[in-house]
One Martini backbone bead per residue (centre of mass of N, CA, C, O) as a GRO file, in nm:
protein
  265
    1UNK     BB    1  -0.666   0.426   1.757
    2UNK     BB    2  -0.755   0.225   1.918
    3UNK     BB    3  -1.031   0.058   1.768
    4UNK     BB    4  -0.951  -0.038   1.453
    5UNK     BB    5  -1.107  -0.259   1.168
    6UNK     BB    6  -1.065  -0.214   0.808
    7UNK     BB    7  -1.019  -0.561   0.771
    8UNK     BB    8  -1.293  -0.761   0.656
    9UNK     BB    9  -1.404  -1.101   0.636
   10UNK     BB   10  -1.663  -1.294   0.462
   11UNK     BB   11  -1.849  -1.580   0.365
   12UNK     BB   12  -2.003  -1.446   0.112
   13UNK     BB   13  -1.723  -1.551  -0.100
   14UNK     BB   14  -1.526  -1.769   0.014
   15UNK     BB   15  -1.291  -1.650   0.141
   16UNK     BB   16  -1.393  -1.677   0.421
   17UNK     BB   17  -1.510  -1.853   0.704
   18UNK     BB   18  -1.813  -1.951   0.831
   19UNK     BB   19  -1.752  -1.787   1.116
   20UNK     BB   20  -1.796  -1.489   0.931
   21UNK     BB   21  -2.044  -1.317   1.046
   22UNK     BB   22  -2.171  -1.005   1.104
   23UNK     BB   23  -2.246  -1.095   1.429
   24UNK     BB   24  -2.013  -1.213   1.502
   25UNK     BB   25  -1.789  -1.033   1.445
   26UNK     BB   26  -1.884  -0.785   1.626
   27UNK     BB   27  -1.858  -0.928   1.891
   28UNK     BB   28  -1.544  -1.018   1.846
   29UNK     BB   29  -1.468  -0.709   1.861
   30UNK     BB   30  -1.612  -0.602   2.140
   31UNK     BB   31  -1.413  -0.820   2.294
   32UNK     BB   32  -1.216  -0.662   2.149
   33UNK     BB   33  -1.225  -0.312   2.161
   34UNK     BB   34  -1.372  -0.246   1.887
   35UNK     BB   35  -1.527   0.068   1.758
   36UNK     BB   36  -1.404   0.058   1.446
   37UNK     BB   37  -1.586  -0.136   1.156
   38UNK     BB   38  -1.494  -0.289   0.820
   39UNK     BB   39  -1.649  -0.467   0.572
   40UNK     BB   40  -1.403  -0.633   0.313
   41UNK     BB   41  -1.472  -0.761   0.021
   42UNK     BB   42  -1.416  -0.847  -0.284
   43UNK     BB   43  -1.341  -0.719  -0.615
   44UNK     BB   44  -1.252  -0.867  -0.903
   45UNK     BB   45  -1.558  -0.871  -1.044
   46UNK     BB   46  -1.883  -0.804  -1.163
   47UNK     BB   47  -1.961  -1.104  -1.109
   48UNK     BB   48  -1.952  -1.014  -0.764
   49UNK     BB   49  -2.163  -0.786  -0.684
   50UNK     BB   50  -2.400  -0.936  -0.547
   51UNK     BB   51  -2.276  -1.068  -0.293
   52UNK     BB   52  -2.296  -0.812  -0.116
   53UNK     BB   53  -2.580  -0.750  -0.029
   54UNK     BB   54  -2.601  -0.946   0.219
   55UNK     BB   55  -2.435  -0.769   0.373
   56UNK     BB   56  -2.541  -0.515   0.421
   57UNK     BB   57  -2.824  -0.666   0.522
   58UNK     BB   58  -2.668  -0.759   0.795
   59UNK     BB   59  -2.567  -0.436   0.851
   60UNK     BB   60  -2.858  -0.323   0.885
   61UNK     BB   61  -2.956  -0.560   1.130
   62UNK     BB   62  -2.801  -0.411   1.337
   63UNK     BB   63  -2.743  -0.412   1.687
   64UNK     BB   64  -2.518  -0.113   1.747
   65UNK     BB   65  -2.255   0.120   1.853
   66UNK     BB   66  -2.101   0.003   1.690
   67UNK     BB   67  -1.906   0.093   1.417
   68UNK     BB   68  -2.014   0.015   1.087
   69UNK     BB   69  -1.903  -0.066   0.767
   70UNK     BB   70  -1.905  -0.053   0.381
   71UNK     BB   71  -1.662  -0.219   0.226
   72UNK     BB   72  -1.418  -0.297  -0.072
   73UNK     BB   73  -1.181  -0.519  -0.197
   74UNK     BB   74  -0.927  -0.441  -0.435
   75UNK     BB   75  -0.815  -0.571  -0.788
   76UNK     BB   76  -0.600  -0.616  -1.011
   77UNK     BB   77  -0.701  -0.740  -1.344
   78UNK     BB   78  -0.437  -0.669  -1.427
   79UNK     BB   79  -0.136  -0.592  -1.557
   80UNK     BB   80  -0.153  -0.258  -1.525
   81UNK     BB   81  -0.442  -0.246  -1.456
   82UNK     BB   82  -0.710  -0.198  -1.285
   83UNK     BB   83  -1.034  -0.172  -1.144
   84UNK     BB   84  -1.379  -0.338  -1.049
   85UNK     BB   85  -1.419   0.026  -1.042
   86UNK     BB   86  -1.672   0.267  -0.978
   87UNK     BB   87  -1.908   0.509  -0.902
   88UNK     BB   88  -2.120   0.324  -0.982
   89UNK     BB   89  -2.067   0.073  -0.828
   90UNK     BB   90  -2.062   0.242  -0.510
   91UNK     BB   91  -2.355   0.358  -0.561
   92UNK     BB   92  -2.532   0.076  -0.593
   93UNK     BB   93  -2.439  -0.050  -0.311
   94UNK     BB   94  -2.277   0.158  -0.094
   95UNK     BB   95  -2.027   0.218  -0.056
   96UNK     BB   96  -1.780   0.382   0.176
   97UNK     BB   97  -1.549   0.226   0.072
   98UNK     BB   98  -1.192   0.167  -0.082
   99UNK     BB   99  -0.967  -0.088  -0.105
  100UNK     BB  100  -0.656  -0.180  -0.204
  101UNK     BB  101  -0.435  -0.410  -0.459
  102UNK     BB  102  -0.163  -0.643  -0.480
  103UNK     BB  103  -0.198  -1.036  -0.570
  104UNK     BB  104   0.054  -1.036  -0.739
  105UNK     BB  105   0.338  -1.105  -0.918
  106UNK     BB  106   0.294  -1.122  -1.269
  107UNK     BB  107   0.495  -1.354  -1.316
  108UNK     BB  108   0.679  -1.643  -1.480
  109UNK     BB  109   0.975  -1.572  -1.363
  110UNK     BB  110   1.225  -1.554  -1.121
  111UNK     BB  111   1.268  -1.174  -1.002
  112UNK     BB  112   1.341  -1.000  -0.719
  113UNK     BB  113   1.313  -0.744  -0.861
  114UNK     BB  114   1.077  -0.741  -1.061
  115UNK     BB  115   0.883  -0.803  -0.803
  116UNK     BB  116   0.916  -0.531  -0.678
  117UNK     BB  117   0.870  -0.342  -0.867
  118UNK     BB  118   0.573  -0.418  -0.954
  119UNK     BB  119   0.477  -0.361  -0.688
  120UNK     BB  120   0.534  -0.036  -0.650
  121UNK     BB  121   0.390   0.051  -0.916
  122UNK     BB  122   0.106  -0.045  -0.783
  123UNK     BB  123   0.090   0.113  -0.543
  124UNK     BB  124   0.106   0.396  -0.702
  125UNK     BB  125  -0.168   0.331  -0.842
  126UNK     BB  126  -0.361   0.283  -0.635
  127UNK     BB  127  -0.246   0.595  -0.520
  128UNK     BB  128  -0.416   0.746  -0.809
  129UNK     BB  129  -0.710   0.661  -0.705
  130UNK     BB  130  -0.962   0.814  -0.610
  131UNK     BB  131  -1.131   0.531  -0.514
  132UNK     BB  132  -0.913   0.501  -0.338
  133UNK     BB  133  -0.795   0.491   0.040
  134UNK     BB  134  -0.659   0.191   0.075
  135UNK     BB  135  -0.381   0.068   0.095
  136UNK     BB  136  -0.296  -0.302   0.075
  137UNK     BB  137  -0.055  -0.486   0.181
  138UNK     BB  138   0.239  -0.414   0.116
  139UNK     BB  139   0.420  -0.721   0.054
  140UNK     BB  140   0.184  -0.944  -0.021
  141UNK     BB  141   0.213  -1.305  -0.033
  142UNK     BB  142   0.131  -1.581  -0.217
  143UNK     BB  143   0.245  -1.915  -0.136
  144UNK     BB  144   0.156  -2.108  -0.380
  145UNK     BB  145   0.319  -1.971  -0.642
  146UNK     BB  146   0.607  -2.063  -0.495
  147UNK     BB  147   0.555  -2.351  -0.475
  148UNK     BB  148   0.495  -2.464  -0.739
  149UNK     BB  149   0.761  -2.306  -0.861
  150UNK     BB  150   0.986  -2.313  -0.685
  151UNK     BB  151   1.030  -2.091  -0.518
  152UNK     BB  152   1.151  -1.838  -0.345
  153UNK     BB  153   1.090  -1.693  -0.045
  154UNK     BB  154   0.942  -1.418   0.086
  155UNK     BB  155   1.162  -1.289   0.363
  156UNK     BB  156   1.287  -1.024   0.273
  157UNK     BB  157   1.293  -0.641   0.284
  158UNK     BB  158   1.572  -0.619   0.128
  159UNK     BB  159   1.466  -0.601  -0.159
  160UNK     BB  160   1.372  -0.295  -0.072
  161UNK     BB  161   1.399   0.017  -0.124
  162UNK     BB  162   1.391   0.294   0.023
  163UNK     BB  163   1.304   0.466  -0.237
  164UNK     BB  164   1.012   0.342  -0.226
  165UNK     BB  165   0.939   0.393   0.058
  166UNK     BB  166   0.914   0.663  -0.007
  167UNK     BB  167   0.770   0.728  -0.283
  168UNK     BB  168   0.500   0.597  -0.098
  169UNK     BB  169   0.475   0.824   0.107
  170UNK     BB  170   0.482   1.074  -0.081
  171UNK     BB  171   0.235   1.012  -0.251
  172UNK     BB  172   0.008   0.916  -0.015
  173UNK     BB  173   0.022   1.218   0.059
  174UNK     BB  174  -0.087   1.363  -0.189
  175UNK     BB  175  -0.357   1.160  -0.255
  176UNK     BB  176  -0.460   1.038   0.055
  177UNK     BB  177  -0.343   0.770   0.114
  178UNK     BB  178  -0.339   0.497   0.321
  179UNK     BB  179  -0.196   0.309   0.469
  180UNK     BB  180  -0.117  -0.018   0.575
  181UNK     BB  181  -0.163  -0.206   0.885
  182UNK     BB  182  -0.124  -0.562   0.856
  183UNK     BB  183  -0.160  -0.834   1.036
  184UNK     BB  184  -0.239  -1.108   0.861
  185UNK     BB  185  -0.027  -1.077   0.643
  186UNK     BB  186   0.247  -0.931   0.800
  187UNK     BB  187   0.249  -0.961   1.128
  188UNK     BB  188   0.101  -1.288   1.175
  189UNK     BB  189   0.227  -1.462   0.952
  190UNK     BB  190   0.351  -1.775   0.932
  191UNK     BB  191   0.557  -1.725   0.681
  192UNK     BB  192   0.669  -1.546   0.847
  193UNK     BB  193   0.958  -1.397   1.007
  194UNK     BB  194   1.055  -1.230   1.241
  195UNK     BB  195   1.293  -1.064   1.091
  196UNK     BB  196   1.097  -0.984   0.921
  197UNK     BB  197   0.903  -0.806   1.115
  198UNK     BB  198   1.118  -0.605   1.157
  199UNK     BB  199   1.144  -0.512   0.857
  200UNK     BB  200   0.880  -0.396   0.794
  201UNK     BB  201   0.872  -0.180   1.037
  202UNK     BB  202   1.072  -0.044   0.888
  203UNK     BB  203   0.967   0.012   0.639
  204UNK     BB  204   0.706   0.176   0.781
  205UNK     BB  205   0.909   0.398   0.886
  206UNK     BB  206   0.981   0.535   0.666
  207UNK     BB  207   0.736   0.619   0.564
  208UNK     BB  208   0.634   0.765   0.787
  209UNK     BB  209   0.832   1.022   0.721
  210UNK     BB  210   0.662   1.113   0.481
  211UNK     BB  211   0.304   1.184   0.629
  212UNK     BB  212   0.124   0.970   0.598
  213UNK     BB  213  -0.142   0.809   0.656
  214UNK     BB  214  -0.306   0.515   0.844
  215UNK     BB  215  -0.419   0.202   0.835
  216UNK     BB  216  -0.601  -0.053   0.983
  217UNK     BB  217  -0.593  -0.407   0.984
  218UNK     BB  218  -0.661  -0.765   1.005
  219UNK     BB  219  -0.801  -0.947   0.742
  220UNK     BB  220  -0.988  -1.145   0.847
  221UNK     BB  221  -1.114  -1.494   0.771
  222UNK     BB  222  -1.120  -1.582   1.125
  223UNK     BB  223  -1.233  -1.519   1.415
  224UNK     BB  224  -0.950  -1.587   1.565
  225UNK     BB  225  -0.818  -1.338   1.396
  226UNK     BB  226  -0.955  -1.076   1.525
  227UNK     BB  227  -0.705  -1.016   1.746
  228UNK     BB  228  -0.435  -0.921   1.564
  229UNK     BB  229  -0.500  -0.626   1.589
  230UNK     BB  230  -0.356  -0.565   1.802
  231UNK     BB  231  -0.050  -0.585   1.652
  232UNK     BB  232  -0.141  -0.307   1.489
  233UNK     BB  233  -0.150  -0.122   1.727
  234UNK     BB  234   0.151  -0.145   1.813
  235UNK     BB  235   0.257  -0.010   1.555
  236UNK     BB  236   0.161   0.223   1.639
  237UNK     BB  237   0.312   0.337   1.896
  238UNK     BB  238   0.614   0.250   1.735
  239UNK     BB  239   0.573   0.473   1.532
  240UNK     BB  240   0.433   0.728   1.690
  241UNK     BB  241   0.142   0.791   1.598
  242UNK     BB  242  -0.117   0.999   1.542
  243UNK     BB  243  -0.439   1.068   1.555
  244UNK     BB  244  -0.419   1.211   1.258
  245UNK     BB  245  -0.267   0.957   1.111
  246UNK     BB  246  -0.519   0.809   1.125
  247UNK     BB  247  -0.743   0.633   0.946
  248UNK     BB  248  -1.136   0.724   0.869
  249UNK     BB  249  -1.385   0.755   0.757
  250UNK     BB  250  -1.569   0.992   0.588
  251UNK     BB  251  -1.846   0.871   0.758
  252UNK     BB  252  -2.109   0.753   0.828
  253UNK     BB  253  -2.205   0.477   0.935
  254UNK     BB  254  -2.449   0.263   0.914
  255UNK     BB  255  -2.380   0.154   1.181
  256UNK     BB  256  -2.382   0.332   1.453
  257UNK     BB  257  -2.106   0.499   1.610
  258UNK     BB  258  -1.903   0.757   1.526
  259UNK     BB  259  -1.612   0.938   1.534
  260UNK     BB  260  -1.367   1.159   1.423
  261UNK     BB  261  -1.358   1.317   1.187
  262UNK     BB  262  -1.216   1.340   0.869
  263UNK     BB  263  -1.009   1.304   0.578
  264UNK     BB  264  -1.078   1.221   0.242
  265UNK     BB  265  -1.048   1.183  -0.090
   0.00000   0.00000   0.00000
């Protein structure tokens, strides 16, 4: 369980900075112990496919026994449409999975009863795509959003219904989806509260109850946030979830040995 770290960006998109390069990754994933990563940058629109390239080309460039994949996070194109994301898109880059989920609150104006229901309607929509692998970080928000509009800022998971979280654990289940424990979004996040941080372990230990698998990953941005994924992995112990409820590629890695096969979508 501990050892794996499936949420990962790189400088190749401009989304982390330049310290993210694909041989510093696996090295300082190495010096934490994590035997199995995979880098997932953005597509959040298909005229950002090219830029993928260069990361496969130097995840195919390394010499390393740690499994490295080579997957691919999704965003919702906009309220309630899909990903720009198909078959053909996957098998063209080579994609070996992908994680999605909600990046925006899609409000135009402040009601967090309608902004928690808007991210749950998108959880269960990311957990009905077949080519969906890992929902990632539900209930994670970007804060310049509530700061321009000078909104509250979203810091207590008591306004999401337990009944969402069952829910969400109960289709997860049903579709193969793994929920993600995210360190830098919601564990490690300096934005959110210690008290946010025990609701939130709270908030997946419901989802817990109702039988999905989870997947982990660090999220990491800048090289030394790639220890964050520890604190995922504390959350895996915390939850006392087992090595089969732990998701991990169905495949082998791109590059480097692969671990205990799984099942996926």
């Amino acid at each position: 369980m501990a050892g794996f770290d499936f949420h990962i960006h790189t400088k190749y998109l401009g989304c982390a900075n330049g310290t993210m390069e694909i041989p510093a990754i696996v090295h300082e994933c190495e010096q934490l112990g994590v035997t199995a990563l995979a880098i997932t940058d953005h597509l959040n629109a298909l005229d950002k496919l090219d830029l993928h390239r260069p990361i496969r080309r130097d995840i195919e460039a390394l010499d390393t026994d740690t499994a490295v994949y080579f997957g691919v996070e999704l965003n919702f194109t906009g309220k309630d449409q899909g990903f720009a994301y198909s078959a053909e898109v996957r098998d063209e880059l080579g994609f070996q999975f992908a994680i999605g989920g909600i990046h925006s609150t899609y409000l135009a104006a402040y009601d967090v009863k309608e902004m928690v229901a808007i991210q749950h309607r998108h959880h269960l929509k990311a957990c009905a795509d077949p080519l969906v692998d890992v929902l990632v970080h539900p209930y994670w928000f970007g804060r310049k959003q509530f700061e321009k509009n000078e909104w509250p800022w979203f810091d207590s998971m008591r306004a999401v219904p337990a009944s969402y979280a069952r829910e969400l654990g109960q289709v997860a289940k049903e579709t193969g989806t793994a929920i993600e424990i995210n360190a830098c979004a919601n564990l490690e996040n300096p934005a959110y509260s210690e008290e946010y941080v025990k609701e939130y372990v709270a908030y997946l230990a419901v989802i817990a109850e109702e039988g999905p698998r989870f997947a982990v990953g660090s999220d990491a941005h800048d090289i030394g946030r790639l220890r964050t994924i520890q604190t995922a992995w504390q959350v895996v112990k915390q939850l006392e979830l087992t090595p089969e409820r732990i998701w991990q590629p169905n495949c082998a890695p791109m590059v480097g040995r692969r671990g205990q096969p799984q099942t996926s979508k």
